[in-house]
N, C-alpha and C positions, 0 to 999 in steps of 0.2 A: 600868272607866271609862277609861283608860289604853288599853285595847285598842282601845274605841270611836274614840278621839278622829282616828289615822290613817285609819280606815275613812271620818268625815265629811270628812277632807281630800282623800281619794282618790274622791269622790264626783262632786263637781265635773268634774274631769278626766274621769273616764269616762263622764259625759253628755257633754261637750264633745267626747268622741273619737268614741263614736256619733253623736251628731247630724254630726259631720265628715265620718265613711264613710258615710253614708246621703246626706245632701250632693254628697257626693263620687261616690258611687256612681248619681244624679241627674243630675248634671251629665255624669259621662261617659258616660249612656246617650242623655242628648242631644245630646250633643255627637262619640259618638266615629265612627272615620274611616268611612264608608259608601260599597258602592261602588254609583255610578248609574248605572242602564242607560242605555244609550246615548254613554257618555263614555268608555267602553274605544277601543283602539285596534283597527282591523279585524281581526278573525279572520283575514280573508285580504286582507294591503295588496295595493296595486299593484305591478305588477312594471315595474321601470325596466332598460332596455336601455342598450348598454355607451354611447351616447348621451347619456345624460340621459333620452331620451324614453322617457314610458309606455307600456307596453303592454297596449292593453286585455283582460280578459279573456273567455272564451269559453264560454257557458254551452250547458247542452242546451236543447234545446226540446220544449216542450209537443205530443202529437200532434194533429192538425190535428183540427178538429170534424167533419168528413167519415169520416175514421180511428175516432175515437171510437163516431159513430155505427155505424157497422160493426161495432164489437165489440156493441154493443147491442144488435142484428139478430142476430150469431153467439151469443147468448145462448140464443135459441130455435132456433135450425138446428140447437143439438146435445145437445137435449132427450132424445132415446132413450140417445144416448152416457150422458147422466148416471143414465138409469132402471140401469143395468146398470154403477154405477161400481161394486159393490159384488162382483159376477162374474168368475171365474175370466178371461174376455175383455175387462173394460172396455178395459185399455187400448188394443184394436182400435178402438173404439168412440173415443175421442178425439178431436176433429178439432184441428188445433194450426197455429199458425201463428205469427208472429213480429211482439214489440214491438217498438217506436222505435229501442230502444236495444240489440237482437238477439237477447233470450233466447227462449227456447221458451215462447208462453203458452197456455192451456188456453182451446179456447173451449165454456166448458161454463156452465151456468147460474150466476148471484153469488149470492154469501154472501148479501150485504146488495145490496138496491135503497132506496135514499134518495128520500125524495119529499122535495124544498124543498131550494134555492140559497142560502138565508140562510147566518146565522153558526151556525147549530144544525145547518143539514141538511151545510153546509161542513165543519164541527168533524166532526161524525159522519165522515164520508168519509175526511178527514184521518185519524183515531182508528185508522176500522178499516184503511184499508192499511198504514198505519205498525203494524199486528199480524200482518201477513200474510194479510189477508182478501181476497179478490177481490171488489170494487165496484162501485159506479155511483149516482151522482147525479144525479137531473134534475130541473130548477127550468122550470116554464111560461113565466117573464118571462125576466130579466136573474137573475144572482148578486146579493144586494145590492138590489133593485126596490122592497121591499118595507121593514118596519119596519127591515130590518138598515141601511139607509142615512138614515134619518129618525131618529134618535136624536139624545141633546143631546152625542155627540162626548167622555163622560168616562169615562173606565176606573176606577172609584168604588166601595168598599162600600158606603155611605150613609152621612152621616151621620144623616139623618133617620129613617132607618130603626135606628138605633143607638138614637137616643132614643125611639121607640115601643118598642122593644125592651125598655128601662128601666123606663119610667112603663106600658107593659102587664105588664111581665113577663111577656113573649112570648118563649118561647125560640124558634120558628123565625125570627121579626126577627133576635134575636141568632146564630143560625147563619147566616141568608144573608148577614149583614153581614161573620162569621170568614169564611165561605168564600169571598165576596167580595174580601175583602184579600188574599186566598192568589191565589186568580188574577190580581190585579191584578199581583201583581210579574210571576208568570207571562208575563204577556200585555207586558211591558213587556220580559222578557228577549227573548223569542222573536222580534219584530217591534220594536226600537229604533227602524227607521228609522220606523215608522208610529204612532208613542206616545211619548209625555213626559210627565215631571212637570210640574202647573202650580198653583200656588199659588191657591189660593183667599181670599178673606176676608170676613169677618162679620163686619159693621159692628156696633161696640155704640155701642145710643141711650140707654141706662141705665145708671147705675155698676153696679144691681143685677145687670145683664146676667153680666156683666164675670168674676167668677168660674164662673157657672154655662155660658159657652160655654166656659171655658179647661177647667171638668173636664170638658165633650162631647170637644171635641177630644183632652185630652188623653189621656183612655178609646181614643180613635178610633186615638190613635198604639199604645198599650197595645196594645190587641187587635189592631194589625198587626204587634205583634212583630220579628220577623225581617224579615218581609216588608215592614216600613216602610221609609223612607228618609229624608226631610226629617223633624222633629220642629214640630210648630207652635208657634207664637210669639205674642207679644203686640205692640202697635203702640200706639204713643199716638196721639194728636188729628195733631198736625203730621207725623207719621210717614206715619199713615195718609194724611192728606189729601199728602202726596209721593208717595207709591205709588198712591195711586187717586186724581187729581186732579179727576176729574169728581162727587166725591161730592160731595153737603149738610154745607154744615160745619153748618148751625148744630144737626141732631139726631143730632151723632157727636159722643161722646164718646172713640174709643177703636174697634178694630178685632183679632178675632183672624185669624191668618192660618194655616190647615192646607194638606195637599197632596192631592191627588189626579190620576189620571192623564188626558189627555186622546188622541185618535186622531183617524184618519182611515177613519172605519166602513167607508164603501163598497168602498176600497181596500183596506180588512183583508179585509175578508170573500173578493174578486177573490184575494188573495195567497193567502189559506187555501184558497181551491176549487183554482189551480192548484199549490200545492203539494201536495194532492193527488193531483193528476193526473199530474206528476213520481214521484212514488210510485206508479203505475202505477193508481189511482183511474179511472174512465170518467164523465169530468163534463162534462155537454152544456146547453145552457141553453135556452132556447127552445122546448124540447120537453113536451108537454101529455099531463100524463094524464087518456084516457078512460074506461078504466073498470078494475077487478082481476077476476084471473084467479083461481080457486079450482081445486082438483084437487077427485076423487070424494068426498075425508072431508070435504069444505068449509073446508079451507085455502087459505090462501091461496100461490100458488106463482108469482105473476107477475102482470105488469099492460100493460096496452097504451095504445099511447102513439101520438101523431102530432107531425111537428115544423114546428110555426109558420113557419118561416123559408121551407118552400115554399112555403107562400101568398102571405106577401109578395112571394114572385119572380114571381106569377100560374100557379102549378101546385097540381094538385090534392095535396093533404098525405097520403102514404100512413100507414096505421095497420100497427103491427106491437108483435110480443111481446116485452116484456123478460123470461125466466124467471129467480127469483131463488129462493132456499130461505129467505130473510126479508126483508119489508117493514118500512121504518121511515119513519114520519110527521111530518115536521119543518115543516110548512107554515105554523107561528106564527099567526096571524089565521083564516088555511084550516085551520087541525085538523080543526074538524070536519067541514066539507063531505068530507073524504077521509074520515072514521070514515063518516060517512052514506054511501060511495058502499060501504064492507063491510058495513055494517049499517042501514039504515037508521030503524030504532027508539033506537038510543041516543042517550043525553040529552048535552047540549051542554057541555062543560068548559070556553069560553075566553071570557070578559068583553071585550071589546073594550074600550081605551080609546084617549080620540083624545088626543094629543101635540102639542100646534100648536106650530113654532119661529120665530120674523121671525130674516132677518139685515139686520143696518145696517152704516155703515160702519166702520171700521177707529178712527175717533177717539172712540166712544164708550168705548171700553175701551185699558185700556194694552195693549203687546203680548203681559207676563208676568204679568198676572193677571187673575184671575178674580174672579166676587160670585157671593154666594148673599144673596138676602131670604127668610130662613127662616120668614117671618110676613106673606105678603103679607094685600091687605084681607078677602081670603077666606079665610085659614087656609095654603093651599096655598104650596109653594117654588116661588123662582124664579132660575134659573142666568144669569147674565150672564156670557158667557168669549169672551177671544181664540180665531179659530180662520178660520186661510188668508187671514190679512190683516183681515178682515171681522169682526164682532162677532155673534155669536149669542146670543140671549134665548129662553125661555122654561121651562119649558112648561106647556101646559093638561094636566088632565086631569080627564076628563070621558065618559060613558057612548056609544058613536057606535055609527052600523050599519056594516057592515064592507065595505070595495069597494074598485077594483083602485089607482086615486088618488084619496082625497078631496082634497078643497080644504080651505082652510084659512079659516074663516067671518071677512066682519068683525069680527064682537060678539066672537071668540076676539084677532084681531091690537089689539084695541083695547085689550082689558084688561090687554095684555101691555104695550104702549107705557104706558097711564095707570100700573102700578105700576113702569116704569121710570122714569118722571116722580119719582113719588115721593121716590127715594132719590138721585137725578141734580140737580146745583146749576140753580137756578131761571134760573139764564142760560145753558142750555142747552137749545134748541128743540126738543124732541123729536115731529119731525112724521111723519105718516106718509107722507110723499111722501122719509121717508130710508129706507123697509124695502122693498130688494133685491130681496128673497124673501121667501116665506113659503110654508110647505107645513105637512102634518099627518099625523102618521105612528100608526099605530092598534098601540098593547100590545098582544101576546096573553097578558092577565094571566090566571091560571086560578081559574075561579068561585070563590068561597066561596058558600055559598046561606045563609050567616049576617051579610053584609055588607052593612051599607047604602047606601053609598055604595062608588066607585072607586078612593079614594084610601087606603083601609081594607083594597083585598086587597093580599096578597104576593107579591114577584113572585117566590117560590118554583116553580122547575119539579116538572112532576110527569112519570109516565111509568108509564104502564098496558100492559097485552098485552089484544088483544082475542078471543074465543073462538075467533077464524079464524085468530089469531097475527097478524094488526098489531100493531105495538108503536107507539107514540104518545107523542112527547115534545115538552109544551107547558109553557109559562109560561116562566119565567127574565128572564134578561135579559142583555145583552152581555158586560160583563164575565164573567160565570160561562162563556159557550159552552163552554171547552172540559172544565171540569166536569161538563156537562148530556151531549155528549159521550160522554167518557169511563164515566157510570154507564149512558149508552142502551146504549153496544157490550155493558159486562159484564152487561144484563141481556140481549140479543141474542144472547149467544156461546152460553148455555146451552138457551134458550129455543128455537133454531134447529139446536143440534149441531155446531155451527162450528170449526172447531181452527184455531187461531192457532200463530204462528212465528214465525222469523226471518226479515226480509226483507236477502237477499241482491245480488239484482242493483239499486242504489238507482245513476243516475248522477249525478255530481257536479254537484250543484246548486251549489256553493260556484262553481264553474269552475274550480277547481283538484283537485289530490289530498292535495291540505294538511289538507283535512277530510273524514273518511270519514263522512258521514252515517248510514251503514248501520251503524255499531258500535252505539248501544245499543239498535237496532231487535231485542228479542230474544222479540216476541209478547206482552209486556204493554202497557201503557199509557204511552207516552215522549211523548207532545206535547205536557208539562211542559219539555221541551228542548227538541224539536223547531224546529230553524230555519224562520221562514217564507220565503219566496223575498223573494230580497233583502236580509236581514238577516247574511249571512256578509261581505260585503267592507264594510259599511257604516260608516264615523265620522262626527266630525262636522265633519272636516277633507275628505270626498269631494269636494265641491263646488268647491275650489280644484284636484282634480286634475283636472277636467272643464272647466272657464273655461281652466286653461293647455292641454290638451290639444284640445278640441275650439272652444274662442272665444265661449263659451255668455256670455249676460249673467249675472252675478250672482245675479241674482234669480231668473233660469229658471235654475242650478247647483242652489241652494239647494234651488228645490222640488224639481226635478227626486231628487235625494238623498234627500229627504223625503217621498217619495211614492213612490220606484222600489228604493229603495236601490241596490246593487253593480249593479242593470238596470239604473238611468240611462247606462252605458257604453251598449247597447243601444240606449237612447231616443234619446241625443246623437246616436249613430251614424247612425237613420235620419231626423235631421231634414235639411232639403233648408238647402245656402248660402243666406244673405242676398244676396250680391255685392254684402257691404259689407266695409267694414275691420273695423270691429267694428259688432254680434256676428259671426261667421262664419259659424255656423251657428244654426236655431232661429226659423221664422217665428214668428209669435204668429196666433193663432187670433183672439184678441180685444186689445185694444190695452192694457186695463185690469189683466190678468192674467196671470202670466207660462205658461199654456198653450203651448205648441207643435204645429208640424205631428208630429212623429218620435212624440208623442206618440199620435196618430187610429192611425199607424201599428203603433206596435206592440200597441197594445190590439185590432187585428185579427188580428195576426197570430200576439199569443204570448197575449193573453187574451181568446179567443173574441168578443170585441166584431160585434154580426151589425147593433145599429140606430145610427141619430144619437143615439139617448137612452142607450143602453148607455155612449156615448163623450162626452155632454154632461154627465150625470147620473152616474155610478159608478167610469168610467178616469180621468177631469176632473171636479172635484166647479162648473165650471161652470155649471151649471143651478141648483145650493144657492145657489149665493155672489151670484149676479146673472142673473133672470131675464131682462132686456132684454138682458145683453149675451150671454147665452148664444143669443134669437134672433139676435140680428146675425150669433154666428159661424156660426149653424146654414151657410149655403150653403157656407163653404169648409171643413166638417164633412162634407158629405154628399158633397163634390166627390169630397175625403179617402178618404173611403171607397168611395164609387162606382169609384177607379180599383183601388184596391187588390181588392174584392168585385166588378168586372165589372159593376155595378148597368145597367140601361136605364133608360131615360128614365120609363118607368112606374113603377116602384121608386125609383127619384129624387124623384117626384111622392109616393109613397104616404109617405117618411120624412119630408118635409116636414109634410105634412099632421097626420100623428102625434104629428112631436116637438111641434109647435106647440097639437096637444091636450094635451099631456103639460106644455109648460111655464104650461098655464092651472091646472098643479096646484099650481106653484112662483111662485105669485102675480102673472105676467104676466099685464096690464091686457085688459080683453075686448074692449076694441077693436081688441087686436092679433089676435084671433083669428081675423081673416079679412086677415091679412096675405100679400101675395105674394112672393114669393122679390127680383122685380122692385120690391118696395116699399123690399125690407131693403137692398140695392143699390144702388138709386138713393138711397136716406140719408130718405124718405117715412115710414118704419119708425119714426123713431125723431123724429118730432113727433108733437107735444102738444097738445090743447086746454087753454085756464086752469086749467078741472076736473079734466082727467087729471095735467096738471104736480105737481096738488098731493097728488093720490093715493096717482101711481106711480111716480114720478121724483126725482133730482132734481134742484134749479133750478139747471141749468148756464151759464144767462145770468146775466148781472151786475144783481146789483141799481140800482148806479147807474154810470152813462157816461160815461166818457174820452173825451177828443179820436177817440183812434182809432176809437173805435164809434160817433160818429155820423157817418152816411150824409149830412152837410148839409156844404157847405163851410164854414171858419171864416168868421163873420160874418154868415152867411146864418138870417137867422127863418125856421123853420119853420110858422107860423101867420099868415105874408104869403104871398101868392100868390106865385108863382118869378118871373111876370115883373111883379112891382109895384116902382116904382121905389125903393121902400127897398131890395129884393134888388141892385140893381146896382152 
């Protein structure tokens, strides 16, 4: 009895000390120190001179698209050389010539030929040079053209896809969402300057809500583990309604707040292709494939191509042979039209779905946060997030047929406005004559032939060989690319006989020798580290070395940094004087945005930029953010690049013509679509009828008049004749 009695005093204490270290050990896993990408200090700072003044750094360059092309050409001119690599003579048989950067390279047939310029056929490219594969990638449009730039801009696992996961007990939901977390950190180290974290929040309209989102989110931090960073949180009523002041008080109770990543798609994707390319990759864009080449056992050994950009010059487009030893099909939405062009009896794998996004202005959303309505009136989510000033909403998604731009349908741009109505305080006008943009970018989700609907498949990739040895990898989704990636090459290296290495001659992307890029390149799979271009000298103090250095506004520093990283030295470099005092340098393309001339320029000259749409739409996310002002800037866009490309007056004519179909895809009004260059110019461009002001515009006249906006002298009635003698 006796012995009992310390054991019941000792009882107490040691639930009180466990619940403390479980507590404790709670607390400091949300709380302890974490480090965020993007917040380190530059890999590679600035180098200051014995002055004070900076000295900007000096990067390699990309080889030119003409050079490119020519190794694509010499892929087949030394087709016999490779019949005979295996003989006592090949290396007679060799024909060799010299990279960018001086070493001796082999011009004999690629490991890998990449069909598609997205983020998948990019990622691939990337993957395999950095293993020491000899490449080449070629995309028909732009890098970027397609769904890789039409996406809602988050580097995300799902949350929504977490909780199907759950209430299915679907473990491939639950695995795309782990693997998804994993890349996200990935894609956040690798590219800082082109990614951030950005807080998201979920409005609770119910107390009931209230635990049952805090243990989604709270799962959602769990299963990013390592790879997390912010821990989500809870918000009261007034909290919330301070952080998101545009919301409905009267059906918020309360808000949770998690994180997830957001980018800059099109620019990501441009960064991964040329980094690539820097890695000795052969990535050309523009160029179309006509049809694959099979050898006598009916493999496939090469494909023939023509390259678009003659035509646009008014020359006839010559066809020639890429030879490769494996094809790899990255075309997202286009799978299968390539699988049909090797086979034409196989059955179709990719579900289209169409994605529609509006962008509004900048006041509908704070700058650092974002909304999810995880229950719009249809069931389906919808994203509301900061992103390049402007505010993006949606998206649909819905079954579509697949084509090179669709449009973005009214009945899609409506239903997106009506449930942002919803959740947005009732004295806020939500008209449609404030949505900028709008375009519609098509999943290439991969079939299920068990699914009823679109929003019920996964956007798990898949990746097949087909009997002639295409290899084919569809579905996925952004964040994962370089996942999808990585498992194409490893089923690629065995499938084709391919021997990977070490890649030796890597030149200094960083522009210094501070960073040896080429250490962990040692023939497996590193583009889990791999720097993208621009991400070696980047913080987030760059932007004030570039305003004292080069006289840049503020706001053109900033993007500039944020868009280019450790390039914006490059960018600043080639924009033309003001012949002001301040800014110095740094014309503005468009008045509303902080774009620049240096900008048209270098997207010609160090990323393959060949139309006005490549540079309005992909190097400048202009075309997304505001389609009327991206026609205004079209002429000193075209001028831009006519001097730099040698354009004629015909080709002048034709990029006009084009971008102005192109921006009927980004929700510019159809009256502008027989606008003249002389329209935009003389400022005719940019009125309005009543109808259209309220469409597609918005209302930049004052609702009501000041002294100084009337046209009538003071005292003077406007509804008396001028010379009646009350006027005098």
């Amino acid at each position: 009895m006796t012995a009992r009695q310390p054991r019941r005093l000792l009882r107490p204490f040691i639930y009180a000390a466990a619940t403390a270290t479980f507590g404790g050990g709670v607390l400091y896993y949300s709380y302890r120190p974490r480090n965020i990408p993007g917040s380190d200090p530059a890999a590679v700072p600035p180098k200051f001179g014995p002055d004070g003044t900076i000295a900007p750094p000096r990067f390699p360059k990309v080889r030119s698209r003409t050079e490119q092309i020519a190794d694509l050409k010499g892929s087949a001119a030394a087709t016999y050389a490779s019949e005979v690599t295996d003989g006592p003579f090949s290396s007679l048989f060799r024909s060799r010539s010299k990279t960018h950067n001086g070493e001796t390279k082999n011009e004999e047939p690629y490991d890998l030929l990449i069909i598609g310029g997205g983020a998948t056929g990019s990622g691939i490219a990337l993957d395999a040079a950095t293993r020491g594969l000899r490449v080449a990638c070629i995309e028909r449009d732009d890098f970027s053209s397609g769904t890789s730039s039409k996406s809602t801009k988050l580097v995300h696992g799902g949350v929504r896809y977490l909780e199907k996961a759950v209430w299915e007990l679907d473990y491939n939901q639950y695995k795309l969402v782990k693997e998804a977390l994993r890349e996200r950190k990935y894609f956040l180290d690798t590219a800082p300057h082109l990614s951030s974290w950005l807080p998201i929040m979920l409005p609770i309209q119910k107390w009931w809500q209230a635990p049952y989102f805090w243990m989604g989110t709270k799962a959602y931090d769990f299963l990013a583990g390592a790879e997390g960073i912010e821990s989500s949180y809870f918000l009261t009523k007034s909290k919330a309604l301070e952080a998101f002041p545009m919301l409905k008080r009267n059906n918020v109770v309360g808000a949770l707040v998690y994180y997830d990543g957001a980018h800059n798609d099109s620019r990501m994707n441009v960064s991964i292709a040329m980094t690539a390319a820097l890695y000795g990759a052969t990535v050309v864009n523009h160029m179309e494939i006509v049809g694959l080449e099979k050898d006598a056992t009916g493999k496939l050994c090469g494909a023939r191509v023509k390259d678009l950009i003659q035509e646009r010059n008014g020359k006839k487009a010559e066809e020639f042979t890429i030879k490769a030893k494996g094809i790899i099909n990255a075309t997202g939405p286009f799978t299968d039209s390539i699988r049909k062009m090797d086979d034409q009896t196989v059955d179709e794998i990719v579900a289209p779905s169409s994605g529609v996004h509006v962008i509004l202005p900048g006041y509908y959303s704070p700058a650092n946060m974002g909304l999810i309505d995880p229950k719009t009136s249809d069931g389906r989510v919808i994203f509301f997030l900061p992103w390049q000033g402007n505010t993006i909403a949606g998206t649909t998604d819905a079954p579509t047929e697949i084509s090179q731009n669709p449009i973005a349908g009214e009945e899609e741009i409506n239903w997106i406005l009506s449930e942002i109505r919803g959740y947005l305080a009732p004295d806020i006008n939500v008209r449609r004559g404030d949505v900028l943009a709008a375009w519609s970018g098509i999943r290439p989700l991969v079939r299920d032939p068990k699914a009823k609907n679109t929003e019920s498949l996964v956007r798990n990739h898949l990746i097949t060989v087909s009997d002639s040895g295409l290899l084919t990898c569809a579905g996925g989704k952004w964040t994962t690319y370089r996942q999808m990636a990585e498992e194409a090459v490893d089923e690629a290296i065995p499938q084709y006989g391919l021997r990977t290495g070490p890649v030796i001659h890597v030149p200094h992307i960083s522009g210094t020798e501070m960073v040896d890029d080429a250490a962990p390149l040692n023939g497996t799979c590193q583009t889990h580290q791999v720097r993208l271009i621009g991400a070696h000298g980047y913080s987030k103090t760059l932007f004030i070395n570039l305003i004292q250095h080069f006289g840049v506004e503020t706001d053109v520093a900033k993007h500039l940094t944020e868009s280019y990283g450790d390039r914006a030295w490059t960018v600043a470099a080639l924009s033309a004087h003001t012949e002001k005092r301040f800014p110095v340098r740094g014309i503005k393309i468009s008045p509303l945005y902080p774009f620049i001339d240096g900008e048209v320029r270098y997207a010609v000259r160090h990323e393959y930029a060949q139309t006005a749409v490549d540079v309005l739409a992909r190097r400048t996310r202009l075309a997304f953010l505001n389609a009327q002002a991206a026609l205004e800037a079209l002429p000193t866009v075209i001028d831009l690049m006519a001097e730099e490309l040698k354009w004629d007056g015909k080709r002048k004519n034709l990029e006009w013509r084009e971008s102005v179909k192109f921006l009927a895809s980004m929700g510019l009004a159809k009256s502008k679509l027989n606008v003249t260059r002389r329209d935009v110019e003389s400022g005719k461009a940019a009125e309005y009828d009543e109808h259209e002001r309220k469409l597609y515009s918005r209302h930049d006249r004052p609702a009501d008049t000041i002294e100084s906006d009337s046209k009538f002298e003071s005292g003077e009635n406007p509804m008396i004749g001028k010379d009646s003698p009350a006027n005098k």
